[in-house]
Residue, then its C-alpha position, 0 to 999 in steps of 0.5 A: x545457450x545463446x550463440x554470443x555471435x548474435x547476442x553478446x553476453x549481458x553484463x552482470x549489472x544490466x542483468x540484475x535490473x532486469x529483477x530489480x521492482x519497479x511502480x507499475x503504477x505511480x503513485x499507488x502506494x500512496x494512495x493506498x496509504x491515504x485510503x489508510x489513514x481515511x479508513x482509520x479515522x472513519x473508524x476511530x470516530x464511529x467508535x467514539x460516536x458508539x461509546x458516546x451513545x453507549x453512555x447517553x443511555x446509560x445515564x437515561x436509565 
């Protein structure tokens, strides 16, 4: 138990932002967002390159 002589009794409130989450690092969750949507639309586009190779050969056959 902390003596209250030395270090008073911390208020509800300050005590609750102690465990409040914060950005360690600003920005981040952004650009993992944008890494996202760049990953995802590389992959819809090679997907799309495949399907039309895929059909190219099917109609050289």
């Amino acid at each position: 138990m902390p003596n209250k002589k030395y270090r008073p009794q911390m208020s509800p409130e300050d005590r609750a932002k102690q465990f409040m989450p914060f950005a360690a690092l600003k920005g981040y969750e952004e650009a993992l967002r944008r890494v996202e949507a760049l990953s995802e639309n590389n992959f819809n586009n090679l997907v799309e390159h495949i399907k039309e190779d895929e059909s190219e050969s099917e109609e050289e056959k």
